[in-house]
C-alpha positions as a Markdown table, in Angstrom:
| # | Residue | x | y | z |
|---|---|---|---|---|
| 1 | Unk | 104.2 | 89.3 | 44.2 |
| 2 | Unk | 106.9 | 86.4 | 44.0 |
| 3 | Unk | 110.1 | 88.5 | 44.4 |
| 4 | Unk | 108.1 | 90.6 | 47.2 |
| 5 | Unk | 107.8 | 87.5 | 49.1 |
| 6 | Unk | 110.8 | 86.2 | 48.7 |
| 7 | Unk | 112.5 | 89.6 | 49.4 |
| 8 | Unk | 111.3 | 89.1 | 52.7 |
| 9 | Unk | 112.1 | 85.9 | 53.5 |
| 10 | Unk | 115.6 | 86.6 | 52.1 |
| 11 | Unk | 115.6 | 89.2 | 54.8 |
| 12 | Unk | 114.2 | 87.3 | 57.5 |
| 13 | Unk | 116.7 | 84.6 | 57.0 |
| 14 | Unk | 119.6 | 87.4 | 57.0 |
| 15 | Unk | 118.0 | 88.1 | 59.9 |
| 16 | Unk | 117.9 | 84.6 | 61.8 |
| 17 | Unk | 121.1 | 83.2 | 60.3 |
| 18 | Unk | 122.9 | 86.2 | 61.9 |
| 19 | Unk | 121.5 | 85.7 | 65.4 |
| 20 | Unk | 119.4 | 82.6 | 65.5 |
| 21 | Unk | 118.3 | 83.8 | 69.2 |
| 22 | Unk | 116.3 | 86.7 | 70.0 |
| 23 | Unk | 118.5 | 90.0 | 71.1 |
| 24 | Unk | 119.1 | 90.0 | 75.3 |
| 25 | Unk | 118.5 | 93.6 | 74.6 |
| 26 | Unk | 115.1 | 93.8 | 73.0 |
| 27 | Unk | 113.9 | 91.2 | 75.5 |
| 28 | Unk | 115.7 | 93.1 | 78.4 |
| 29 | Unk | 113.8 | 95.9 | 77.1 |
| 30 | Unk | 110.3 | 94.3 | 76.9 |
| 31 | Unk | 110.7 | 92.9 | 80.5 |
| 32 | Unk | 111.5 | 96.4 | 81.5 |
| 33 | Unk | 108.5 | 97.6 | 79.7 |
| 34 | Unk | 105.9 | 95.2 | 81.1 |
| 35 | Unk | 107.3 | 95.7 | 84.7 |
| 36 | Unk | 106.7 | 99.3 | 84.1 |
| 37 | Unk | 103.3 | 98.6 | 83.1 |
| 38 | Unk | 102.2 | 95.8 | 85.5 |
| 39 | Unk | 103.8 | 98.8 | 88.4 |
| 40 | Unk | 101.8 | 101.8 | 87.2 |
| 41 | Unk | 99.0 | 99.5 | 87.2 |
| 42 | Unk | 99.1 | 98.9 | 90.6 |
| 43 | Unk | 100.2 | 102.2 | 91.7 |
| 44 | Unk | 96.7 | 103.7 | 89.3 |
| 45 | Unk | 94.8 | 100.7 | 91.0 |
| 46 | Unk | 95.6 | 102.0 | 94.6 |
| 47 | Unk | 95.2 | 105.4 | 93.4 |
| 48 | Unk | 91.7 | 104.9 | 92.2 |
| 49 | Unk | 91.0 | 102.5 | 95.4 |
| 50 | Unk | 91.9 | 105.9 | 97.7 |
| 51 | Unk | 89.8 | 108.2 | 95.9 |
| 52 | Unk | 87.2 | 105.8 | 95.8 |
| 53 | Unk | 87.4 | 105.7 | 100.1 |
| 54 | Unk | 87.7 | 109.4 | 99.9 |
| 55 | Unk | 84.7 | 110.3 | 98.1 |
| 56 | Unk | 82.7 | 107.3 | 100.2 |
| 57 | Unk | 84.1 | 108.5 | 103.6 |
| 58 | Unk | 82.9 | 112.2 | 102.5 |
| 59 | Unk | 79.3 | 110.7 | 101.7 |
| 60 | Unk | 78.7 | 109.2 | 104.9 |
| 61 | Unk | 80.3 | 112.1 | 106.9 |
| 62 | Unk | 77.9 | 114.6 | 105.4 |
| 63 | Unk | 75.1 | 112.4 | 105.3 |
| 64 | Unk | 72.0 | 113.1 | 107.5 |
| 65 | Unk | 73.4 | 114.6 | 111.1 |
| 66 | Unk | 70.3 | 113.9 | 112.8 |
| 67 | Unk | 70.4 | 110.2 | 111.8 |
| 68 | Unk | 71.0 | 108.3 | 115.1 |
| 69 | Unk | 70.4 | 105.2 | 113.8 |
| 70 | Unk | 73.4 | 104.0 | 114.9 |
| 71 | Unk | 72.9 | 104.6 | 118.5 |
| 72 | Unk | 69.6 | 102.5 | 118.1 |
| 73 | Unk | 71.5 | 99.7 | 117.1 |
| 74 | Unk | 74.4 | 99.9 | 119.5 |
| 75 | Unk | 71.9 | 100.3 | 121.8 |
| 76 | Unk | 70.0 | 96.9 | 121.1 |
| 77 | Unk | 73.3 | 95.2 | 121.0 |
| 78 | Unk | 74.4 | 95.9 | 124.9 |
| 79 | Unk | 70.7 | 95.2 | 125.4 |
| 80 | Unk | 71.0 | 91.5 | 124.2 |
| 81 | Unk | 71.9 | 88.5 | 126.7 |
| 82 | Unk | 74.9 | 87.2 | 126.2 |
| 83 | Unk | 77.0 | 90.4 | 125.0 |
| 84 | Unk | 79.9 | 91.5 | 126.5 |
| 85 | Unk | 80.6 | 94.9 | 127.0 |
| 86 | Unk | 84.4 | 95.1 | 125.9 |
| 87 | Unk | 85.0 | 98.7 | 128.1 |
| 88 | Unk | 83.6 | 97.4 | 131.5 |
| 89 | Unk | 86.2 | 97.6 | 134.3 |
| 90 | Unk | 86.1 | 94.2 | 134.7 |
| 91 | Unk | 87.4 | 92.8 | 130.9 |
| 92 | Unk | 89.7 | 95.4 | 130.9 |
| 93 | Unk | 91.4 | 94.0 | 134.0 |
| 94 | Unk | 91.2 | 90.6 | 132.8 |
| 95 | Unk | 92.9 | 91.7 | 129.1 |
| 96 | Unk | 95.9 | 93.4 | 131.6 |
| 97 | Unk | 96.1 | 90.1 | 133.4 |
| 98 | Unk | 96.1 | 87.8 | 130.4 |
| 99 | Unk | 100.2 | 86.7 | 129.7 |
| 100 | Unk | 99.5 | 85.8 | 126.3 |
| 101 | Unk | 97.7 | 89.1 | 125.2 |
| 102 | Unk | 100.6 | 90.6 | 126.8 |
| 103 | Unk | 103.1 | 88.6 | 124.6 |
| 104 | Unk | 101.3 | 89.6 | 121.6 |
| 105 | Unk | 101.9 | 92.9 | 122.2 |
| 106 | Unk | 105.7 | 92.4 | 122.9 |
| 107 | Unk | 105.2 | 93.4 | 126.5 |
């Protein structure tokens, strides 16, 4: 058990008194290998994130056609006081008139 343990730290000091700093090219290849990682993460992240939209997109699109409940509640909204419509004739011209709407859009 002695000379087994002092085998090896006879060969880790071989080791160290060679190059008493970690190789550029083992840590220039662990950098590589987490940046790797860290990018095919992401990339299965967004992945997983567009099937996920995919499949909810396709449950609501072949949900119930003969649900308007929708219209109900766009209806109650232009029914309140207070709401603007944004397609009346009238906002529309003010939004072409307004200078800094206009310079947001780079025109």
């Amino acid at each position: 058990m002695f000379k087994k343990l002092a085998k090896q730290l006879k060969v880790q000091n071989s080791e160290n008194s060679c190059f008493p700093m970690s190789s550029p090219m083992r840590t220039l290849k662990e950098e590589t290998k987490k940046s790797f990682l860290k990018s095919l993460s992401c990339h299965a992240l967004n992945l997983y994130e567009r099937k996920t939209d995919i499949n909810n997109f396709t449950r609501l699109a072949l949900s119930n056609p003969e649900n308007n409940s929708h219209n109900k509640i766009v209806d109650q909204l232009f029914g309140e006081e207070g709401f603007v419509d944004p397609f009346e004739e009238e906002k529309l011209f003010e939004l072409s008139e307004n200078e800094r709407f206009l310079k947001d859009l780079g025109l």
